[in-house]
KENUTI-128917 format. One record per residue (C-alpha): residue number from 1; x, y, z; residue in one letter. Coordinates in nm, 3 decimals. Layout:
// residues N
   i      xx      yy      zz aa
 NUM       X       Y       Z  A
...
END
This chain:
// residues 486
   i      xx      yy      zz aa
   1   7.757  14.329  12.626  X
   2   7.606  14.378  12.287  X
   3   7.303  14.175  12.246  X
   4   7.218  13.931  11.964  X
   5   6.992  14.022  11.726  X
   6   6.827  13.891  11.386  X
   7   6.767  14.157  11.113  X
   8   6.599  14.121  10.765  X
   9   6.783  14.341  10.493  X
  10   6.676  14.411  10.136  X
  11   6.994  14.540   9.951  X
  12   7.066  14.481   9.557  X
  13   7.389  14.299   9.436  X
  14   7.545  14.266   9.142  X
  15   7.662  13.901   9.031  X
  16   7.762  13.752   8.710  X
  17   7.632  13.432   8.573  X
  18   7.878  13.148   8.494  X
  19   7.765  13.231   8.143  X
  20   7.884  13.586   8.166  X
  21   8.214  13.485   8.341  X
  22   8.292  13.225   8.068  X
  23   8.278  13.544   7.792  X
  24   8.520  13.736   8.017  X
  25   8.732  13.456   7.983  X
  26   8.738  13.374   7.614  X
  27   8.763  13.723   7.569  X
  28   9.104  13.727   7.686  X
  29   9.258  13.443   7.486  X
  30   9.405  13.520   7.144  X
  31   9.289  13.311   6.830  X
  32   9.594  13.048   6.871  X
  33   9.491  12.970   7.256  X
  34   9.085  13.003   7.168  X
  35   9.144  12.696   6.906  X
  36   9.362  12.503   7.155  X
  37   9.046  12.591   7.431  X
  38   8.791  12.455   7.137  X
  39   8.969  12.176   7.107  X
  40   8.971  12.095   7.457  X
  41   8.622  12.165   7.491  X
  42   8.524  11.915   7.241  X
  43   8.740  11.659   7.393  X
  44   8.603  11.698   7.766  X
  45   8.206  11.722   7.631  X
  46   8.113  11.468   7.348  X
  47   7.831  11.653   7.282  X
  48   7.992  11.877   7.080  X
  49   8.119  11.853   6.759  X
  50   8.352  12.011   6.499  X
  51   8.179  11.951   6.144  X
  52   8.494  11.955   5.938  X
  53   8.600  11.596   6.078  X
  54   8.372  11.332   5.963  X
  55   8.149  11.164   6.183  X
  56   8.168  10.833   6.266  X
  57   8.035  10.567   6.094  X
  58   7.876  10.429   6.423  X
  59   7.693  10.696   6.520  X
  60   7.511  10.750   6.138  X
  61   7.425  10.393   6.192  X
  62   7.245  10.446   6.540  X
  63   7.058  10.789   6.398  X
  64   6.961  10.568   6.090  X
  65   6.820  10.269   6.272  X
  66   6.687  10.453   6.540  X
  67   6.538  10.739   6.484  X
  68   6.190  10.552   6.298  X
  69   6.129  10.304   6.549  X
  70   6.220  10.410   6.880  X
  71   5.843  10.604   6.905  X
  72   5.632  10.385   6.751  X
  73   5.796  10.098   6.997  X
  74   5.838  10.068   7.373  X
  75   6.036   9.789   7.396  X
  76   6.396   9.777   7.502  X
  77   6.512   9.632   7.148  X
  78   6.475   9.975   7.019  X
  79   6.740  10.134   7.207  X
  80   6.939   9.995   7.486  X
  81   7.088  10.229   7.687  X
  82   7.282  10.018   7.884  X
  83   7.461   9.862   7.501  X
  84   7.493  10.230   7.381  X
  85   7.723  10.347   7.742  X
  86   7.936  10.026   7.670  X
  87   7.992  10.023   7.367  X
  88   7.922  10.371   7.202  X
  89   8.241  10.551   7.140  X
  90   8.034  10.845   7.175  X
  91   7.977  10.775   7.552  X
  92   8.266  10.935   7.781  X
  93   8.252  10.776   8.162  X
  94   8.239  11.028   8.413  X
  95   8.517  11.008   8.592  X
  96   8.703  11.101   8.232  X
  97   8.542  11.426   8.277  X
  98   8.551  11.543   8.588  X
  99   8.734  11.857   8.647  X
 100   9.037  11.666   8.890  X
 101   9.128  11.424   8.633  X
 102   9.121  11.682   8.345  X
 103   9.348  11.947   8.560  X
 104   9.597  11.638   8.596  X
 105   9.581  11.611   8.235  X
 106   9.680  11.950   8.116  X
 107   9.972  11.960   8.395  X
 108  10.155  11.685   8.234  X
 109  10.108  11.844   7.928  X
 110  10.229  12.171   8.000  X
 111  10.525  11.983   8.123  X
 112  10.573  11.815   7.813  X
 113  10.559  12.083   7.551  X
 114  10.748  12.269   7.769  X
 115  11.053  11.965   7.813  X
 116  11.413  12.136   7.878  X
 117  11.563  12.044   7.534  X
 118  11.847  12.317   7.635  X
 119  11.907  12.047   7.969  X
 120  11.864  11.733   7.774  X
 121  12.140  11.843   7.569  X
 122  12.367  11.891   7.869  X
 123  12.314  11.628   7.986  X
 124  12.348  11.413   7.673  X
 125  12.683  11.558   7.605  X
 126  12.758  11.493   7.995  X
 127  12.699  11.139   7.914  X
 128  12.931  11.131   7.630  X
 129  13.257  11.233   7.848  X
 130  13.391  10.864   7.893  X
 131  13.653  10.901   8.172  X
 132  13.389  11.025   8.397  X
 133  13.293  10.759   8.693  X
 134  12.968  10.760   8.794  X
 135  12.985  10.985   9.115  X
 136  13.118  11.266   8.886  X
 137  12.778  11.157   8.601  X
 138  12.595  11.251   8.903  X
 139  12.744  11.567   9.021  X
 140  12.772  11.679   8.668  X
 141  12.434  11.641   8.663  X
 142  12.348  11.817   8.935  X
 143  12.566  12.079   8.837  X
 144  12.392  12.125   8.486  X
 145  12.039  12.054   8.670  X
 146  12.108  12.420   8.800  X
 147  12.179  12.564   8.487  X
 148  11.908  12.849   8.433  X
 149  11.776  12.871   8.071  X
 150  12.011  13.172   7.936  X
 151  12.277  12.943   8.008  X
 152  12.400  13.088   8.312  X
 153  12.505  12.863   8.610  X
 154  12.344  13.185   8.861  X
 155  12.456  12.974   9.232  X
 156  12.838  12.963   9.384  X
 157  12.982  12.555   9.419  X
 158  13.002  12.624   9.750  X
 159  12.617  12.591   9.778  X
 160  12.568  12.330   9.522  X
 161  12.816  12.107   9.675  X
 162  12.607  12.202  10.034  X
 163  12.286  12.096   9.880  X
 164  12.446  11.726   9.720  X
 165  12.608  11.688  10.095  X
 166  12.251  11.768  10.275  X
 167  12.001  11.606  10.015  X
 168  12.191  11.326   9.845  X
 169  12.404  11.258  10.156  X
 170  12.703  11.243   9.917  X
 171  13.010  11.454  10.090  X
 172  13.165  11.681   9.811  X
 173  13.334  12.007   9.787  X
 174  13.422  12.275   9.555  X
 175  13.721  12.109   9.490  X
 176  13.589  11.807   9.370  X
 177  13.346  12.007   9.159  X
 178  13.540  12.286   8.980  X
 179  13.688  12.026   8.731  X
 180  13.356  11.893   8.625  X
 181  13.218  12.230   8.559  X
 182  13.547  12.283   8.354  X
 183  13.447  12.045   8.148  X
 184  13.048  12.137   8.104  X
 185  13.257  12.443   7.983  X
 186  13.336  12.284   7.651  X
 187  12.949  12.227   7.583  X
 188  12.749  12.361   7.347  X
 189  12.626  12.580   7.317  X
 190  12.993  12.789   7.322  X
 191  12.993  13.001   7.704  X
 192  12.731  12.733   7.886  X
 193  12.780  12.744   8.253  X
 194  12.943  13.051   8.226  X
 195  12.930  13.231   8.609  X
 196  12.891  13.604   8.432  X
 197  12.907  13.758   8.130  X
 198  13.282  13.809   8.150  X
 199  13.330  13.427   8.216  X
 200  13.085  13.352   7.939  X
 201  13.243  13.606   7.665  X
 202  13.597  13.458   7.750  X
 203  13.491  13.090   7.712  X
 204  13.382  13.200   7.330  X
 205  13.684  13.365   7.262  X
 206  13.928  13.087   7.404  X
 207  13.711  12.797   7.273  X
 208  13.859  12.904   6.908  X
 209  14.122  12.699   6.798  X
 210  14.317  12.944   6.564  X
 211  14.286  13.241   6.789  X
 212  14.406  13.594   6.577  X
 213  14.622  13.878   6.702  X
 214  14.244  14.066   6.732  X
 215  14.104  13.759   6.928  X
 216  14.435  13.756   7.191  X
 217  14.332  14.130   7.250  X
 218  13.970  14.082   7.316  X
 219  14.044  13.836   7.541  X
 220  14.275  14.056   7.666  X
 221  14.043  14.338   7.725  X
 222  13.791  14.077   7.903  X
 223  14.038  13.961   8.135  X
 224  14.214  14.326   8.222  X
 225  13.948  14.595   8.125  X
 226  13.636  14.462   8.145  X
 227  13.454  14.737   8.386  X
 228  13.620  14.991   8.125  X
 229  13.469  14.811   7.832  X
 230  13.119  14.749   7.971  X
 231  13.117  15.108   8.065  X
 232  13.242  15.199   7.675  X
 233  13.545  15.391   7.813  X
 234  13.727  15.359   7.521  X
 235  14.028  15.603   7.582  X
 236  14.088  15.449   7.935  X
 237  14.079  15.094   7.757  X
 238  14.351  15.170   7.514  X
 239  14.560  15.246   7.780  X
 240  14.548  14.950   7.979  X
 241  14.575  14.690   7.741  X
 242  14.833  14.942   7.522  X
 243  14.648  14.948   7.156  X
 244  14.610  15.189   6.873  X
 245  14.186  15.298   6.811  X
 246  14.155  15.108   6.506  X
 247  14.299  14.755   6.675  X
 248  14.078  14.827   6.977  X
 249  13.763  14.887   6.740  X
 250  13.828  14.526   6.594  X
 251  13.872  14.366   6.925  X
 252  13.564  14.498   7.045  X
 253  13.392  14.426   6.753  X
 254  13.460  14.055   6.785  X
 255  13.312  14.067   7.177  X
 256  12.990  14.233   7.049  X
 257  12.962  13.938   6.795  X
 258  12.967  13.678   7.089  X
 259  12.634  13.531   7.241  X
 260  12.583  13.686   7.598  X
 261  12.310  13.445   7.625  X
 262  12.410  13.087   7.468  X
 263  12.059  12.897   7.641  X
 264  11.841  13.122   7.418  X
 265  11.989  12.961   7.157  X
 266  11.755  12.662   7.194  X
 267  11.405  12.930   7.292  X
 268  11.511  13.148   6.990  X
 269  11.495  12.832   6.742  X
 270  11.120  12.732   6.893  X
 271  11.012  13.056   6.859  X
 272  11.147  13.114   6.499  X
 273  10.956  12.766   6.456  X
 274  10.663  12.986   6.549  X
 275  10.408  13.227   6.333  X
 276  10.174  13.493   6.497  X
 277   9.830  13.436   6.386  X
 278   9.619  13.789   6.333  X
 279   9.278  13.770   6.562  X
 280   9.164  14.034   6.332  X
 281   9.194  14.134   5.951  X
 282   9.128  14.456   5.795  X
 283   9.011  14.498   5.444  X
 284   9.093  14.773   5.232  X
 285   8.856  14.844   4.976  X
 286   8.761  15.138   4.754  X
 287   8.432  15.245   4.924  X
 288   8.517  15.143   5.254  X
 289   8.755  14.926   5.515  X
 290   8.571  14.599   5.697  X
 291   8.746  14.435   6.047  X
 292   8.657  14.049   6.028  X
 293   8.731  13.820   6.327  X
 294   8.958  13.542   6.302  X
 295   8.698  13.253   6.350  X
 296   8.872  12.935   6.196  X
 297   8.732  12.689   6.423  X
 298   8.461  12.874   6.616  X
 299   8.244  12.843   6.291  X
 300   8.242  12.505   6.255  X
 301   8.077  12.362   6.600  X
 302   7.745  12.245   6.639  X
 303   7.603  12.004   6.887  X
 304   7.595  11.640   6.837  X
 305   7.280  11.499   6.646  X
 306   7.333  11.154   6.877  X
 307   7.316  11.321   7.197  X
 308   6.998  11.583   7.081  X
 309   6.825  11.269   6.952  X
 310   6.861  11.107   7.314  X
 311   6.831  11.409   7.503  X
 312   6.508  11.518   7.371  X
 313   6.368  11.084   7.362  X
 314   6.123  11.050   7.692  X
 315   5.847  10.771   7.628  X
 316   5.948  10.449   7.727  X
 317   6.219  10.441   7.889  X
 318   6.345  10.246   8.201  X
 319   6.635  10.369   8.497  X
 320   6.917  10.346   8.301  X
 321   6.800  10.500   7.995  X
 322   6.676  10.772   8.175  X
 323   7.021  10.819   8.323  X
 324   7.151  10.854   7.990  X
 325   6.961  11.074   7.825  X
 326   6.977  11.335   8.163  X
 327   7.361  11.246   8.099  X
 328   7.278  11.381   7.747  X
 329   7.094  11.692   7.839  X
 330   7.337  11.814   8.068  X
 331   7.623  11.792   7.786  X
 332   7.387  11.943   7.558  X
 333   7.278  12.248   7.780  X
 334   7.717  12.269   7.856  X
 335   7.774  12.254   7.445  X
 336   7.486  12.490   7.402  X
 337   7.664  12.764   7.666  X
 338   7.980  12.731   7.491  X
 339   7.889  12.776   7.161  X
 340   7.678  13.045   7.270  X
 341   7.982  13.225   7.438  X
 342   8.234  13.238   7.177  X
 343   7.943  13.393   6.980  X
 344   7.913  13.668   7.208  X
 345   8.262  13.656   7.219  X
 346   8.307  13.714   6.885  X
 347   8.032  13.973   6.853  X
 348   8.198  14.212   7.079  X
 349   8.566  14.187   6.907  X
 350   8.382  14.261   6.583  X
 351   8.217  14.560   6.777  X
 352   8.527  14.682   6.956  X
 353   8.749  14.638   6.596  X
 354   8.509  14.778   6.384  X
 355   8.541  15.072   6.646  X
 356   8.889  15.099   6.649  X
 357   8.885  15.101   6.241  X
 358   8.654  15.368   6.270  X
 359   8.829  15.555   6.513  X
 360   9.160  15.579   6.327  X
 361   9.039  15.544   5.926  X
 362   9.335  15.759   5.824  X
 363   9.598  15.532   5.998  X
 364   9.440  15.209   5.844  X
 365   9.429  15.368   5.578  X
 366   9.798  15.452   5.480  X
 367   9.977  15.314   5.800  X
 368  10.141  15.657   5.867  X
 369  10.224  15.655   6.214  X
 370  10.184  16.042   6.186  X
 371   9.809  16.007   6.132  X
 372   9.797  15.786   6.447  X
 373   9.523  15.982   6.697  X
 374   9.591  15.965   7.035  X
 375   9.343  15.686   7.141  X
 376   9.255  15.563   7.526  X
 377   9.061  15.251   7.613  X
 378   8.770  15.471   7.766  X
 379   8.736  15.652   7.445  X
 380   8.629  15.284   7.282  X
 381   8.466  15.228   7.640  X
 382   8.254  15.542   7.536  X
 383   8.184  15.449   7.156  X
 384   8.099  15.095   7.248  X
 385   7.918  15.145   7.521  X
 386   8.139  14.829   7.680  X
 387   8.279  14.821   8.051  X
 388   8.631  14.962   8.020  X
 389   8.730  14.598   8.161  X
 390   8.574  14.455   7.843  X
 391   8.769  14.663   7.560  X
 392   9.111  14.591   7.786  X
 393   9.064  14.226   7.793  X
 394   8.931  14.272   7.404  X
 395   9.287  14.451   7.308  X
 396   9.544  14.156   7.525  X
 397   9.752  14.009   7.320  X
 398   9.532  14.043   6.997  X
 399   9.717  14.090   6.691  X
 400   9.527  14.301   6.361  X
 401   9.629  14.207   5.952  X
 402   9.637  14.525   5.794  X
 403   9.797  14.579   5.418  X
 404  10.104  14.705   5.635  X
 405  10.184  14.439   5.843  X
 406  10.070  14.277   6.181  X
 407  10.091  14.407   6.505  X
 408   9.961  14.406   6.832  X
 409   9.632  14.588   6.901  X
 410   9.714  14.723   7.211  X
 411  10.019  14.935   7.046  X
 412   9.712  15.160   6.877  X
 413   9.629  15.340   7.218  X
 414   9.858  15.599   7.361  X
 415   9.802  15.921   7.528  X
 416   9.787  16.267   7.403  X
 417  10.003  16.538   7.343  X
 418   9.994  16.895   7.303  X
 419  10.206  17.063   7.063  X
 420  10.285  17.415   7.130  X
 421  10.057  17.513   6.833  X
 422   9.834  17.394   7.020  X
 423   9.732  17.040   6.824  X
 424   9.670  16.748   7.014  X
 425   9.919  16.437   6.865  X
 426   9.980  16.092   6.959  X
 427  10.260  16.037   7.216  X
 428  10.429  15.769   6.978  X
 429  10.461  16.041   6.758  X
 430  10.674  16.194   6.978  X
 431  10.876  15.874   7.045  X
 432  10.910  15.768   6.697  X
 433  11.098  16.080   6.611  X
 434  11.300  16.036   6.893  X
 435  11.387  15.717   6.783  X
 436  11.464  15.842   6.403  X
 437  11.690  16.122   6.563  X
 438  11.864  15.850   6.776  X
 439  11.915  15.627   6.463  X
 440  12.065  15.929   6.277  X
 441  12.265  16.024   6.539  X
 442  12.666  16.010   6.579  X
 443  12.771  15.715   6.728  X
 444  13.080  15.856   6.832  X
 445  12.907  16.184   6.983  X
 446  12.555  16.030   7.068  X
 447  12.272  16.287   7.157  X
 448  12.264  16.295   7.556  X
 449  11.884  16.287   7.706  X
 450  11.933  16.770   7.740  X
 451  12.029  16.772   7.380  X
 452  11.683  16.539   7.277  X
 453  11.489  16.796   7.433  X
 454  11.662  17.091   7.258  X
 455  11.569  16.932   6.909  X
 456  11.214  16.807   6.972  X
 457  11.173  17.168   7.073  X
 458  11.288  17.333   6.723  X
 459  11.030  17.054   6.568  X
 460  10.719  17.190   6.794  X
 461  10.764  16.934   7.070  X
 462  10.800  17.102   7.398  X
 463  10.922  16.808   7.631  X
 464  11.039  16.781   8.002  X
 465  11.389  16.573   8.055  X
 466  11.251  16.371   8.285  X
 467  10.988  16.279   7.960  X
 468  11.238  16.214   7.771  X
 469  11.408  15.972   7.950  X
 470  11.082  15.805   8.016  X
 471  11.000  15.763   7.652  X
 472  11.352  15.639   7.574  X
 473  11.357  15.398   7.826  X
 474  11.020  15.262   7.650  X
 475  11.183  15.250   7.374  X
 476  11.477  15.032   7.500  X
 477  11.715  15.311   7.379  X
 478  12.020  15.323   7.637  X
 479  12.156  15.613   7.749  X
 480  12.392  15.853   7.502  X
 481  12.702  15.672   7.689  X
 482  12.580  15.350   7.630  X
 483  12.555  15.402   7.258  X
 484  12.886  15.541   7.222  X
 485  13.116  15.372   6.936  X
 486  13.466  15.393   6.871  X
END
C-alpha cells in the first residue's frame, strides 16, 4: 500500500486576471452588442456615467453644497450618509445589483425582444374562426403552438394528439384534429402548417381564387410529378402530366415564385427593419488610408464626480458613512476596470485594422478582389505580435466601411494558391471566377463540377475535382443538375 506523503512543489502557472478576461470578452462583441453591454454596465454600476445625458439636477446640488464644507466641518449636518442612501437617486441597493437578480433580468428580456409575432398571429387569426367551441380554441392552439418558425408543422397528429391525451388529460385523435389543421391552412401567411414542401407549395397554388390553365398544371405537377420536378427532370415531367416545353416552363415558373418558407416572412421583415453598423472605417486619402474604430459610446464614459467625491472623503465620518463611501470605492475601482478595458479593447482593433490595411493597401485601395493577397490569421498574429486567439476574436463578426461597401472582416483571410506560373493568389480568386463562369453559364447545359476544372485550367488554375466541389459548395452553388432550366 502506497504510503501518504506531503510534498512542497515550486512550478510556474499561467493565469489571467479578471481584468484580462474582461478584454477577451469585449473583444468579441461587435459595435451594436458593445453599446447594448455599455449600456448595461452603466445601469448595473451608478458610478459610471455617459456624459452626453445630462446630469441630474440633484446630484450638482450635493457637489455644490458639499464639496466646501464637508472638511472644514465634522459634524453630521455636512453630509448624512444615511439621507443620501434614501433618498439619492444616485444610490442603487444591493440586492438591485447583484449578479442573480440581474441574470433574471436579461432572461425576460431576451424573451421579450425575441416574442413569437409569427405565433401571435396564429393564434389571433385562430381566435377569429367563430364556429370553433372552445375544446377545438385549445387544440388549435396546441396545434399552432408546434408550428416551427419557417412555418412548417415538422410532428405527425398522431403524436400531438398523444401529447394533449398524456399532458392535458384531454382524449383526442387525429380525427378530431385533421379538420382544425385544415383550417390553420387558410392562415396567413399562404402554405402555414404545411407538413412538406409539396403540401406547402400546393396550399399557395389552390388558395388562389381565379386559378389559370398554368396554375391547374402546376398544381398538377405537385400532386403527380413532384420527385421529377424537385429532381429538374424535365423530359420525364412532360410526360406524366402530358404538356408541350413552353406550358411546362410557365407552370414551373409559377412554383419557383411560391414561398417554400411562409414563417420567414415575419424574421425577413425584422431583419430588413435592421442596419449593420461598420466596427471599423477606412479612409481613403491622397497620401495615405487611416482604419478608425467605431467608438460611439465608448468615448463618452467617465466616472461619476458624486461617487469620487465620497469615495475619496475619510475625516469624520461615523459607521454608516463609512459604509457608503467603501460602497463608493468599490463601484469606482469596477467603473475604473471597465473603462479601462474597452480602452485596451479598442487599442488592439485599431492595431489589428491598421494591420490588416497595411497588409492588403492595394485591395483597400481599389476593392479589386484580384488584388486580394492570400491572408491567414497567424500572418496578423506575426505582424501584431498578438496571440492568434486575440486577432480571431478581433475579426468575429466585425464589419469594415470601405469606399466599396461593408463587409465582414473575417471574409479578408483565405488561403493560398499556387498558380502553375508559379504565383501565389488568393483562394477567393479562384472561387470568384468560378462563380462568374457559373453565372455565364447555360442554364439549359450547366457546366458539371469535370468541365469547371477543364476551364480553370486553360485560365492558369490547376484544380483537383474534389476542390472544386468544395469551393462550390462554399459558394452555395448546387450542382450542374440542380441548375438546370427548361
Amino acid at each position: 500500500m502506497a504510503q501518504l506523503r506531503q510534498t512542497q512543489q515550486l512550478k510556474q502557472q499561467l493565469k489571467l486576471t479578471p481584468n484580462q478576461i474582461l478584454v477577451q470578452k469585449l473583444l468579441l462583441l461587435p459595435v451594436a452588442s458593445m453599446e447594448q453591454r455599455i449600456k448595461e454596465e452603466i445601469e448595473n454600476n451608478p458610478a459610471l456615467e455617459d456624459i452626453t445625458e445630462p446630469l441630474d439636477e440633484p446630484k450638482e446640488e450635493i457637489l455644490e453644497n458639499d464639496n466646501d464644507d464637508f472638511e472644514e466641518s465634522n459634524t453630521d449636518d455636512d453630509f448624512d450618509a444615511s439621507e443620501f442612501m434614501e433618498e439619492s437617486e444616485e444610490y442603487v441597493p444591493a440586492y438591485k445589483l447583484s449578479s442573480d437578480n440581474y441574470a433574471e433580468q436579461e432572461t425576460r428580456e431576451a424573451s421579450f425582444a425575441d416574442a413569437s409575432s409569427f405565433q401571435d398571429s396564429l393564434h389571433f387569426q385562430l381566435g377569429l374562426v367563430e364556429h370553433l367551441n372552445e375544446r377545438q380554441q385549445m387544440l388549435g392552439d396546441y396545434i399552432i403552438g408546434n408550428i416551427d418558425e419557417d412555418g412548417y408543422l415538422r410532428r405527425d397528429l398522431y403524436s400531438i394528439s398523444n401529447d394533449i391525451t398524456f399532458q392535458q388529460n384531454i382524449l383526442t385523435d387525429e380525427k378530431e384534429m385533421e379538420p382544425l389543421l385544415k383550417i390553420i391552412h387558410e392562415f396567413d401567411p399562404p402554405g402555414v402548417g404545411a407538413r412538406d414542401l409539396r403540401e406547402c407549395l400546393l396550399i399557395q397554388l389552390k388558395r388562389e381564387e381565379h386559378k389559370s390553365d398554368i396554375t391547374k398544371l402546376a398544381i398538377q405537377i405537385l400532386e403527380k410529378g413532384f420527385e421529377e420536378f424537385s429532381k429538374k427532370n424535365y423530359e420525364k415531367l412532360k410526360e406524366i402530366v402530358k404538356t408541350d416545353e413552353v406550358k411546362l416552363r410557365e407552370a414551373v415558373n409559377e412554383i419557383i415564385r411560391l414561398n417554400p418558407k411562409p414563417g420567414q416572412a415575419f424574421s425577413d421583415a425584422a431583419t430588413a427593419a435592421s442596419h449593420v453598423v461598420p466596427d471599423f472605417v477606412i479612409a481613403n486619402s491622397e497620401d495615405e488610408m487611416k482604419a478608425s474604430v467605431n467608438g460611439r459610446i465608448s468615448n463618452n464614459l467617465r466616472l461619476s464626480p458624486l461617487y469620487l467625491e465620497m469615495s475619496e472623503r475619510k475625516k469624520g465620518m461615523d459607521k454608516m458613512q463609512r459604509e457608503a463611501a467603501s460602497f463608493a470605492k468599490s463601484k469606482i475601482e469596477d467603473a475604473g476596470g471597465f473603462i479601462n478595458a474597452i480602452k485596451q479593447r479598442e487599442d488592439t482593433l485599431q492595431r489589428v485594422m491598421q494591420t490588416i490595411l497595411d497588409y492588403q493597401p492595394d485591395y483597400f485601395s481599389s476593392g479589386d478582389e484580384s488584388k486580394l493577397k492570400p491572408m491567414l490569421l497567424k500572418d496578423i498574429a506575426k505582424e501584431t505580435g498578438l496571440d492568434i486567439s486575440t486577432i480571431s476574436r478581433v475579426v468575429s463578426s466585425k464589419y469594415v466601411q470601405t469606399n466599396f461597401g461593408t463587409f465582414l472582416l473575417k471574409t479578408l483571410f483565405s488561403e493560398s494558391f499556387q498558380k502553375e506560373s508559379g504565383e501565389e493568389v488568393s483562394i477567393n480568386e479562384v472561387k470568384n471566377l468560378m462563380h462568374e463562369i457559373i453565372n455565364t453559364e447555360d442554364k439549359k447545359n450547366p457546366i458539371n463540377d469535370d468541365a469547371l476544372v477543364i476551364l480553370l485550367q486553360q485560365k492558369g488554375y490547376k484544380v483537383a475535382r474534389r476542390t472544386v466541389a468544395k469551393y462550390r459548395e462554399q459558394l452555395d452553388i448546387p450542382v450542374a443538375r440542380m441548375r438546370k432550366e427548361i
